[in-house]
DRENRODREN-939833 format. One record per atom (N, C-alpha, C): residue in three letters; atom name; x, y, z. Coordinates in Angstrom, 1 decimal. Example, Ala and Ser with C-alpha at 12.3 -4.5 7.8 and 13.67 -1.06 7.14 Angstrom:
! residues 2
ala,N,13.2,-5.7,7.8
ala,CA,12.3,-4.5,7.8
ala,C,13.2,-3.3,7.8
ser,N,12.8,-2.2,7.1
ser,CA,13.7,-1.1,7.1
ser,C,12.9,0.0,7.9
This chain:
! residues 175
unk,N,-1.1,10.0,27.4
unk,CA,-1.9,9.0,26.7
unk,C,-1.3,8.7,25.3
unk,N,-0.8,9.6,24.9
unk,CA,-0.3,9.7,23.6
unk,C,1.0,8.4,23.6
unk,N,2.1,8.4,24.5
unk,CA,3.1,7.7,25.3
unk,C,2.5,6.0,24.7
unk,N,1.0,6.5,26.4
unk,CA,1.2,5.1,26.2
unk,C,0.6,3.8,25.1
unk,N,-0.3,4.6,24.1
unk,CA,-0.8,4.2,22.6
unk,C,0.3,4.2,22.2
unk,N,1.7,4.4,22.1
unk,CA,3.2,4.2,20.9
unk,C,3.4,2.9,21.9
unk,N,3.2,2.3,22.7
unk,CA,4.3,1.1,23.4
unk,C,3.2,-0.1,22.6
unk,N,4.0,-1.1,21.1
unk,CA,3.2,-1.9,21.4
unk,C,3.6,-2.9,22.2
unk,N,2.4,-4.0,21.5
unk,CA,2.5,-5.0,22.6
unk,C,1.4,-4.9,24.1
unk,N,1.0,-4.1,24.3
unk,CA,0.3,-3.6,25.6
unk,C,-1.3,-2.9,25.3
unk,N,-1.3,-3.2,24.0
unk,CA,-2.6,-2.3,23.3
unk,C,-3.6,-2.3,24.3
unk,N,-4.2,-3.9,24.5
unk,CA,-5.1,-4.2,25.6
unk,C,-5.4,-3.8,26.9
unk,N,-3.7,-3.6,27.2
unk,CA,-3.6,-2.8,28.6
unk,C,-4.2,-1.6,28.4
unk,N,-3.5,-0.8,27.6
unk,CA,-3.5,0.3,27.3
unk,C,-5.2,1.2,27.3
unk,N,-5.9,0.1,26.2
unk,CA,-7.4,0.3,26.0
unk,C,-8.3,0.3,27.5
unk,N,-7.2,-0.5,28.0
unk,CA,-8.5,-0.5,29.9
unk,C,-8.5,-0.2,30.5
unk,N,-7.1,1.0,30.9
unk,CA,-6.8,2.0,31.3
unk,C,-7.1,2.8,31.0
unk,N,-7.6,3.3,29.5
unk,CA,-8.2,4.6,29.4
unk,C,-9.7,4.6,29.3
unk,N,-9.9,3.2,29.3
unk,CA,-11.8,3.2,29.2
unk,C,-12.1,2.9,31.0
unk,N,-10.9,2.4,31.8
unk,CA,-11.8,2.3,33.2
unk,C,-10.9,3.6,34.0
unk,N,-11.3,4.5,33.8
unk,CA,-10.4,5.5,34.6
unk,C,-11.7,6.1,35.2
unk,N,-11.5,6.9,36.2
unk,CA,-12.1,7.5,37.0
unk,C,-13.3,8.5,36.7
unk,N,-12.8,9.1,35.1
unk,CA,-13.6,10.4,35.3
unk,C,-15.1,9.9,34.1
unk,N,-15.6,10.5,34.6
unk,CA,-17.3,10.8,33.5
unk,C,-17.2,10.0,32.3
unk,N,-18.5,9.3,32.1
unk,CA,-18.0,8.7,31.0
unk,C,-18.2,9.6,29.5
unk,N,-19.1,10.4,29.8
unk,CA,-18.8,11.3,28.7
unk,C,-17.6,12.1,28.0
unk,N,-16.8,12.0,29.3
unk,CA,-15.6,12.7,28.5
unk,C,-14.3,11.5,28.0
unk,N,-14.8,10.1,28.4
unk,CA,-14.4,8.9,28.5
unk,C,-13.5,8.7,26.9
unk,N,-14.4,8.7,26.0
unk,CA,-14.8,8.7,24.7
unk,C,-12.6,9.7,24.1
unk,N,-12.4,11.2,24.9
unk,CA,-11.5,11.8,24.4
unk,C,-10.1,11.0,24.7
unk,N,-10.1,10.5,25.4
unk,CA,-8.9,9.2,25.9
unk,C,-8.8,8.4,25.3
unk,N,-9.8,8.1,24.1
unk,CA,-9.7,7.3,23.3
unk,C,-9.2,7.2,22.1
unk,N,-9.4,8.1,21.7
unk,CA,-8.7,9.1,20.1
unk,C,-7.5,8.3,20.1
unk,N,-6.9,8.2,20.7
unk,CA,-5.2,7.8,20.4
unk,C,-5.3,6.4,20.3
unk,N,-5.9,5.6,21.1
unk,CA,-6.0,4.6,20.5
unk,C,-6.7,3.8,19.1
unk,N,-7.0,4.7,18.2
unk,CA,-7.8,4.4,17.0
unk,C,-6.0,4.0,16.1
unk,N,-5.0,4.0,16.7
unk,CA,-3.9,3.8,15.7
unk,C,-4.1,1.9,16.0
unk,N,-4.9,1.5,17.1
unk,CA,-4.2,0.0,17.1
unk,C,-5.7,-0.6,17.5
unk,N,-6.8,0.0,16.7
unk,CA,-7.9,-0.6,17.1
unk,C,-8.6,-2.1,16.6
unk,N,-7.4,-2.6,15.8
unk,CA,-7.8,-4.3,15.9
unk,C,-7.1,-4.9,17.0
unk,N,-6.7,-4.3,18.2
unk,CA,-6.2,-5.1,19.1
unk,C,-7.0,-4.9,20.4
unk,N,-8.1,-3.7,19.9
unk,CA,-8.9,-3.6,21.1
unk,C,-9.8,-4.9,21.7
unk,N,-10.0,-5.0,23.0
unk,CA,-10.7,-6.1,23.3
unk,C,-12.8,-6.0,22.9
unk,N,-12.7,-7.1,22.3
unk,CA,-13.7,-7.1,21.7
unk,C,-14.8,-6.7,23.0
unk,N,-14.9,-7.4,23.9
unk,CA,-16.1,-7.6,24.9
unk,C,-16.6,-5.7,25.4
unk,N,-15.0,-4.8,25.2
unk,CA,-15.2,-3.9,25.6
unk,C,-16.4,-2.6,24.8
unk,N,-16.4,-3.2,23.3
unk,CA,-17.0,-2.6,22.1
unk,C,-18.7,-2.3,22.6
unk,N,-19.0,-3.4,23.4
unk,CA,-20.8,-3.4,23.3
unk,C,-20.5,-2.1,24.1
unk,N,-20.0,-2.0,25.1
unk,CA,-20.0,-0.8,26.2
unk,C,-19.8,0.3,25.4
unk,N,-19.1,0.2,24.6
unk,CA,-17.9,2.0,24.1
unk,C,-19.3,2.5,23.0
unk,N,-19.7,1.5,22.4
unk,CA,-20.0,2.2,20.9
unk,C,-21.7,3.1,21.7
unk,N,-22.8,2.3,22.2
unk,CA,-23.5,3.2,22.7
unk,C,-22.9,4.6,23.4
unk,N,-22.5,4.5,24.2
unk,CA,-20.8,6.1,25.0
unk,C,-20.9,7.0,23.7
unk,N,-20.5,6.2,22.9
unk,CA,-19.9,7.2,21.6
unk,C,-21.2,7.8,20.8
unk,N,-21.9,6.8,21.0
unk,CA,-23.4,7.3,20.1
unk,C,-23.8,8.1,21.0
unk,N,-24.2,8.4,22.4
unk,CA,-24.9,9.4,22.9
unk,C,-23.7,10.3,22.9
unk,N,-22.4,10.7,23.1
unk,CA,-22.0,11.8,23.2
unk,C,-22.0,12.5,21.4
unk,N,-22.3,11.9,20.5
unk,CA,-22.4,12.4,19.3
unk,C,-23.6,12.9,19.0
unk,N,-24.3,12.1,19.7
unk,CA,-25.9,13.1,19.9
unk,C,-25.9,13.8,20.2
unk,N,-25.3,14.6,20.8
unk,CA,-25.5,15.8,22.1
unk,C,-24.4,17.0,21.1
unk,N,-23.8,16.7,20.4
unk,CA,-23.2,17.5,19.4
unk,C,-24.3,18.0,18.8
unk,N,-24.0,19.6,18.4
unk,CA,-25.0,20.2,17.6
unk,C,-24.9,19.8,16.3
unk,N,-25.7,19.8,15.5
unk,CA,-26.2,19.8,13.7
unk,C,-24.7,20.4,13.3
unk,N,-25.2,21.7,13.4
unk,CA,-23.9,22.7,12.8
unk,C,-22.4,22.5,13.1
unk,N,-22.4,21.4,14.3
unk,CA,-21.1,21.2,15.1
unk,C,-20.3,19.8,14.5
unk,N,-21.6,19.0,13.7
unk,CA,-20.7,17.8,13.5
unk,C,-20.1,17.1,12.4
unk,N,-19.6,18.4,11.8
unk,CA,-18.6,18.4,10.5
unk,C,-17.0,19.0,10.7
unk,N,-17.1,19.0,11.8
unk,CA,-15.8,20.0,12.7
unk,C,-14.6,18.9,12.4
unk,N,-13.5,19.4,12.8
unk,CA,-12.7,17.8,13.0
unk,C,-12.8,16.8,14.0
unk,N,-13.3,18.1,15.4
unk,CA,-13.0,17.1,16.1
unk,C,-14.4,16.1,16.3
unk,N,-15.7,16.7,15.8
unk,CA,-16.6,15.6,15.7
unk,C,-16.4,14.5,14.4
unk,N,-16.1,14.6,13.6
unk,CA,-15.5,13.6,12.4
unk,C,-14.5,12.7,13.1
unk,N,-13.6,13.0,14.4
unk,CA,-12.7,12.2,14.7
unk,C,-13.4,11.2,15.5
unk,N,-14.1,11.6,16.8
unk,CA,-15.3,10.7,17.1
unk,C,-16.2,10.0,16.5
unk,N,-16.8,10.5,14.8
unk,CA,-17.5,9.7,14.4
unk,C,-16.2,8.4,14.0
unk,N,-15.0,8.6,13.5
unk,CA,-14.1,7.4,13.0
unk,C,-13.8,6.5,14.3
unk,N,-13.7,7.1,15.1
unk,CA,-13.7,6.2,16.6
unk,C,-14.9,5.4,17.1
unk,N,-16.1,5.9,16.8
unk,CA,-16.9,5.3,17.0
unk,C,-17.4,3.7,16.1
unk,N,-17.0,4.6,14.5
unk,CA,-16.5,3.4,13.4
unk,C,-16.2,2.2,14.0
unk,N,-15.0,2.5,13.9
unk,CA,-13.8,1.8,14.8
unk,C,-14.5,0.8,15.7
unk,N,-14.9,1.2,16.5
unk,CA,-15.5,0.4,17.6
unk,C,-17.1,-0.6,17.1
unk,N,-17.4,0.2,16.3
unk,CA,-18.6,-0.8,15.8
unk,C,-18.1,-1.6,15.4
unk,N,-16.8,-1.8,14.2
unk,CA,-16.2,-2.9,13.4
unk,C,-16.0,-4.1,14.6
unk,N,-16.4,-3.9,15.9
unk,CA,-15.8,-5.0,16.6
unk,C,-17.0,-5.4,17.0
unk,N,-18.1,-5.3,17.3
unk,CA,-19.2,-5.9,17.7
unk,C,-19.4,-6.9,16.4
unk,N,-20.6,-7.7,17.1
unk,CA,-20.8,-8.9,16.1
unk,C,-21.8,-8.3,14.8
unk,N,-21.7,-8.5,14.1
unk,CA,-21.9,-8.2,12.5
unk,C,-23.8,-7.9,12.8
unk,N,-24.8,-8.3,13.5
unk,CA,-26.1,-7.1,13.5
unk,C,-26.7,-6.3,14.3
unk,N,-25.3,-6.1,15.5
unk,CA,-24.9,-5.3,16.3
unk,C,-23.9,-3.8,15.5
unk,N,-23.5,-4.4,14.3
unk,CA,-22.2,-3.4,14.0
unk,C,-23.5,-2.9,13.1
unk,N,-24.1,-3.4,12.8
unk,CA,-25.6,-2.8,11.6
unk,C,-26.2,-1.7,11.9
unk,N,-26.4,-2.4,13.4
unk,CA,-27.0,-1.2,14.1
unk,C,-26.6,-0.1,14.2
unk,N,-25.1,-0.2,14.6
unk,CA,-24.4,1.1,15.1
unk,C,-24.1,1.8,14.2
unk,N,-23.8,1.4,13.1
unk,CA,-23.7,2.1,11.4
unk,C,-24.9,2.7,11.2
unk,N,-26.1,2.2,11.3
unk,CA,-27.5,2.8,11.3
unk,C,-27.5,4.0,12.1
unk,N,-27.2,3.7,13.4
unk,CA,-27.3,4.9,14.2
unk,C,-26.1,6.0,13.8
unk,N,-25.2,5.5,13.2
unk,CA,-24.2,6.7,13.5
unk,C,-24.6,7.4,11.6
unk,N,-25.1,6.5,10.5
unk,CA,-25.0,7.4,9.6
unk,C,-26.5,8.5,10.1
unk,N,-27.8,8.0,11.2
unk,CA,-29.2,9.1,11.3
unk,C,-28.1,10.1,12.2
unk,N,-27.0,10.4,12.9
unk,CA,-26.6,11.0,13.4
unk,C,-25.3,12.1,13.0
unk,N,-24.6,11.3,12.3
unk,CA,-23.9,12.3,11.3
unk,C,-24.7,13.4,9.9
unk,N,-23.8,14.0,9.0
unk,CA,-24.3,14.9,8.6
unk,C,-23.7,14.2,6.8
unk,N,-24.4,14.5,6.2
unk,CA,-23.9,14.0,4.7
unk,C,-23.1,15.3,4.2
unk,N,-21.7,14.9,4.0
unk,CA,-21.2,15.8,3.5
unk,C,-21.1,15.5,2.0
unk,N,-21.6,16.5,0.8
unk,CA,-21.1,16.7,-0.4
unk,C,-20.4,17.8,-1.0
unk,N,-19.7,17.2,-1.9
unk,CA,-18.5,18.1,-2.7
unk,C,-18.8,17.9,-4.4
unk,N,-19.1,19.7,-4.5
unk,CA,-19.4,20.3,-6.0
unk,C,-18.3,20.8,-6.4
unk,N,-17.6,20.6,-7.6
unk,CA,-16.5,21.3,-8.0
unk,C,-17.1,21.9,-9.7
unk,N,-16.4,22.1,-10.1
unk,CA,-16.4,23.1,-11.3
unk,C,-15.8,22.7,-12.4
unk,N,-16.1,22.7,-13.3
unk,CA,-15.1,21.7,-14.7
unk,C,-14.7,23.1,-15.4
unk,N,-12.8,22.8,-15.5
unk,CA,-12.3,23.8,-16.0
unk,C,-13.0,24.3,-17.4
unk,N,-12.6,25.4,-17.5
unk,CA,-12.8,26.0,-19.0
unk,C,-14.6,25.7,-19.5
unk,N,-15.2,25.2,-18.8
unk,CA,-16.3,24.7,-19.0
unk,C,-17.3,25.5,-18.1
unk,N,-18.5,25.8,-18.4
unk,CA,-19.5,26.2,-17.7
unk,C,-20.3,24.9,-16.7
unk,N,-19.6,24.0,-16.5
unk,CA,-20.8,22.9,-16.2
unk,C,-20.0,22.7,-14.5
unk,N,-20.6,21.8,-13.8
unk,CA,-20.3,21.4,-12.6
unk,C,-19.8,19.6,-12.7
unk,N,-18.9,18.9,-12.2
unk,CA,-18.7,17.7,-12.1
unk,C,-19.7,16.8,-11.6
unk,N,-20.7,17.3,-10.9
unk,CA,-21.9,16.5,-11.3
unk,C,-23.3,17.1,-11.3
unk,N,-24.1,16.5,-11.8
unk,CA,-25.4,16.9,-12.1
unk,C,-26.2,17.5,-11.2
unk,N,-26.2,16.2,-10.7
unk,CA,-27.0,15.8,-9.9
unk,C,-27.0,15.6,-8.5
unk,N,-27.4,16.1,-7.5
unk,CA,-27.0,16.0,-6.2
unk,C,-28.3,14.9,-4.9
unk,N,-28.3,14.0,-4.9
unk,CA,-29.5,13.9,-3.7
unk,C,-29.0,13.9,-2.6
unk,N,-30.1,13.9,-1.8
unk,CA,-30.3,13.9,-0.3
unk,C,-31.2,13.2,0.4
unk,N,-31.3,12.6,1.3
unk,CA,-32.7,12.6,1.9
unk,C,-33.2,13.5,2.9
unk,N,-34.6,13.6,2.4
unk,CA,-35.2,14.5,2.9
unk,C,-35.4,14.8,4.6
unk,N,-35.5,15.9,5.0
unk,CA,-35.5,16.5,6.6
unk,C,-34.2,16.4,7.4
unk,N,-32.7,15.5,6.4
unk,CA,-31.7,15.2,7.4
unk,C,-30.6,15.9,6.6
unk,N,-29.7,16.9,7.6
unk,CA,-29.1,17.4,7.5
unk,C,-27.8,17.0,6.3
unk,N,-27.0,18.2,6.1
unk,CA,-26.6,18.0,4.5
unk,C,-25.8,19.6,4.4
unk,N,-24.4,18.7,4.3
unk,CA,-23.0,19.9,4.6
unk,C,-22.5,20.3,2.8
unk,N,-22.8,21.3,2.0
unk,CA,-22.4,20.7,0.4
unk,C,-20.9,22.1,0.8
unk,N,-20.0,21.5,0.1
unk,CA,-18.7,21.8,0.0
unk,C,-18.4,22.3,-1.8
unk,N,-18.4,23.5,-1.7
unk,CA,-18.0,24.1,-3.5
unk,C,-17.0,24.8,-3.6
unk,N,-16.3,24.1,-4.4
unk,CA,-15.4,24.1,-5.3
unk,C,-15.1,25.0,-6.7
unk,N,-15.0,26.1,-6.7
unk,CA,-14.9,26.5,-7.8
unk,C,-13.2,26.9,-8.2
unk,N,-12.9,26.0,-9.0
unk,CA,-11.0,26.2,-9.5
unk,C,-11.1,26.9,-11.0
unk,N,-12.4,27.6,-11.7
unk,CA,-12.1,27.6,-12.9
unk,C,-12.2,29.1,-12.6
unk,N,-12.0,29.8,-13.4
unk,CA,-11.4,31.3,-13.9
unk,C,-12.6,31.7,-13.9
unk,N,-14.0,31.4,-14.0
unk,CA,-14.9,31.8,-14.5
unk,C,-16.0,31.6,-13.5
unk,N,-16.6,32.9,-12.8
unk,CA,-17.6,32.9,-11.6
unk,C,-19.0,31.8,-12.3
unk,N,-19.0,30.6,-11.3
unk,CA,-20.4,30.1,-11.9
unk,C,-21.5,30.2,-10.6
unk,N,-22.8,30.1,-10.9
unk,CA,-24.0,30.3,-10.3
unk,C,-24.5,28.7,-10.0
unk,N,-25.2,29.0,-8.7
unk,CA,-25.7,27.9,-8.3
unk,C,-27.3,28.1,-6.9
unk,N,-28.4,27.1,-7.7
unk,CA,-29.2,27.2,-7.1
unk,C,-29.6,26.0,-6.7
unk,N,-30.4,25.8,-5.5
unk,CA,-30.7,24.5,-4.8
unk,C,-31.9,24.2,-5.0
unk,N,-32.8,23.3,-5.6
unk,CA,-34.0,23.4,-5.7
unk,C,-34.8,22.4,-5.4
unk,N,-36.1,22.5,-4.6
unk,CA,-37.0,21.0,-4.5
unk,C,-36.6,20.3,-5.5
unk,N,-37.0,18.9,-5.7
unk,CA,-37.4,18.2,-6.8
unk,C,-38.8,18.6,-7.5
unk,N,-38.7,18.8,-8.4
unk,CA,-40.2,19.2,-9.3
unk,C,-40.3,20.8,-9.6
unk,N,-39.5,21.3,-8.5
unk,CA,-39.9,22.8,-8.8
unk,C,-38.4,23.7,-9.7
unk,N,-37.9,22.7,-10.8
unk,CA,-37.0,23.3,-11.7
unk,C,-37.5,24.4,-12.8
unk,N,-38.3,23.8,-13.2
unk,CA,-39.2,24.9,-14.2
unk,C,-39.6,26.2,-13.5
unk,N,-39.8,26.1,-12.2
unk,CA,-40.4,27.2,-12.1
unk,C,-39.3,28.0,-11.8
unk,N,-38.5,27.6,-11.0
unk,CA,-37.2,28.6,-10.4
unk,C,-36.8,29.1,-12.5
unk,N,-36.3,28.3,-13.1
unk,CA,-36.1,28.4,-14.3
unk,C,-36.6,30.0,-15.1
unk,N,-38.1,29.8,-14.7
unk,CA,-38.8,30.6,-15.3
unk,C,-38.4,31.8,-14.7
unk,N,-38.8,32.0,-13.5
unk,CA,-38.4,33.1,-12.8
unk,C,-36.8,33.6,-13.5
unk,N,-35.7,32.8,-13.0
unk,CA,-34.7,33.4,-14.1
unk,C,-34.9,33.8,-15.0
unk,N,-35.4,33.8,-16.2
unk,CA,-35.5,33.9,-17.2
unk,C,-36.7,35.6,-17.2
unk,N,-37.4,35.8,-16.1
unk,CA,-38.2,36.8,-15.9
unk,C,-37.0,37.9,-15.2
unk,N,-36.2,37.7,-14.4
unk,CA,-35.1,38.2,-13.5
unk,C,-34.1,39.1,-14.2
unk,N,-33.8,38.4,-15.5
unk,CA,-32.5,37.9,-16.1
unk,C,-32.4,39.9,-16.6
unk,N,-33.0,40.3,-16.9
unk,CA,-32.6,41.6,-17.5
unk,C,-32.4,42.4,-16.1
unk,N,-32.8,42.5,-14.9
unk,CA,-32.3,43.3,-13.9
unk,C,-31.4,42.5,-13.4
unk,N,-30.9,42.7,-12.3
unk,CA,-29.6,42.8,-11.6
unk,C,-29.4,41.4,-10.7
unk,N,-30.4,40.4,-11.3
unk,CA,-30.5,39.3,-10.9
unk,C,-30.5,39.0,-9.2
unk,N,-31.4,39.2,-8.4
unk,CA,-31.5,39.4,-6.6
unk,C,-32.1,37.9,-6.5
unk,N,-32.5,36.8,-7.9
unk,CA,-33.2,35.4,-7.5
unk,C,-31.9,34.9,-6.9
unk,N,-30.9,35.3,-7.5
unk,CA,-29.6,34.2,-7.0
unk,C,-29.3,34.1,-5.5
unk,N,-30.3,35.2,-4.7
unk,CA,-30.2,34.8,-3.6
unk,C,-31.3,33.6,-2.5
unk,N,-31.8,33.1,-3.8
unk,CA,-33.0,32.6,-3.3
unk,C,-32.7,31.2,-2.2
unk,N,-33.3,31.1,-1.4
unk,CA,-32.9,29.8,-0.7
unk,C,-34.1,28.5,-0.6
unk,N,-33.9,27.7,-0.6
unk,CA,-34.9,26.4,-0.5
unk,C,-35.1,25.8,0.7
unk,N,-35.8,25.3,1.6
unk,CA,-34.9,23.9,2.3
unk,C,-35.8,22.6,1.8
unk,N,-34.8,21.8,1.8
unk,CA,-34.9,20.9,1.1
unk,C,-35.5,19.8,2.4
């Protein structure tokens, strides 16, 4: 597969031989990976068909499972293939693929500093949410997740904690 995605010139061929082959369409979708190097030459008419394919087999991916590589490589393939439908067809599929992916955020640490590079974190609520931390500074920092509105009280509680051995740091929220 690999082979025949490096011959250009043939893109088109290439793309309809690995989307009309024989086997399941579910595993349809992994023959495709290789061709995301020449995906403005894919044929457009083929996009209405692929991008639903792509959207149900990303469904069927667990929560926990779709921050992996190889689901991130499917969600860019699926990208990919929306960019070619017509502009409130590609709306759609962006719609469906951001309720189906996972928001990934990244906290890091500001050197020499006690603070975090940002404040402030949102999310929307009930939908999953991958946070990635960063700490590069020399100095262990603490971190708690909290509703909105309920800062003071977690606050307080620290501040009640703060002389023993501190056990709130293990406190968890869901948001």
């Amino acid at each position: 597969m690999l082979a025949m995605t490096s011959v250009r010139g043939r893109e088109v061929e290439t793309f309809n031989r690995l989307t009309h082959s024989s086997s399941p369409t579910r595993t349809r979708y992994k023959r495709l990976e290789p061709c995301c190097a020449f995906r403005r030459e894919w044929p457009q008419d083929q996009a209405a068909v692929l991008v639903p394919v792509l959207l149900e087999r990303l469904a069927t991916i667990p929560v926990d499972q779709r921050t992996s590589p190889a689901a991130l490589d499917l969600m860019q393939l699926t990208e990919a293939a929306a960019e070619l439908l017509p502009a409130d067809q590609a709306r759609e599929a962006r719609k469906a693929l951001r309720d189906i992916g996972v928001r990934m955020l990244r906290l890091s640490t500001v050197p020499h500093r006690m603070a975090y590079d940002q404040e402030l974190l949102v999310v929307q609520a009930g939908k999953p949410v991958e946070l990635v931390f960063e700490n590069t500074d020399i100095m262990p920092h603490n971190l708690v997740l909290v509703r909105p509105g309920s800062m003071e009280t977690v606050g307080l509680r620290a501040e009640e904690e703060r002389p023993r051995s501190m056990p709130w740091l293990g406190i968890t929220f869901r948001v």
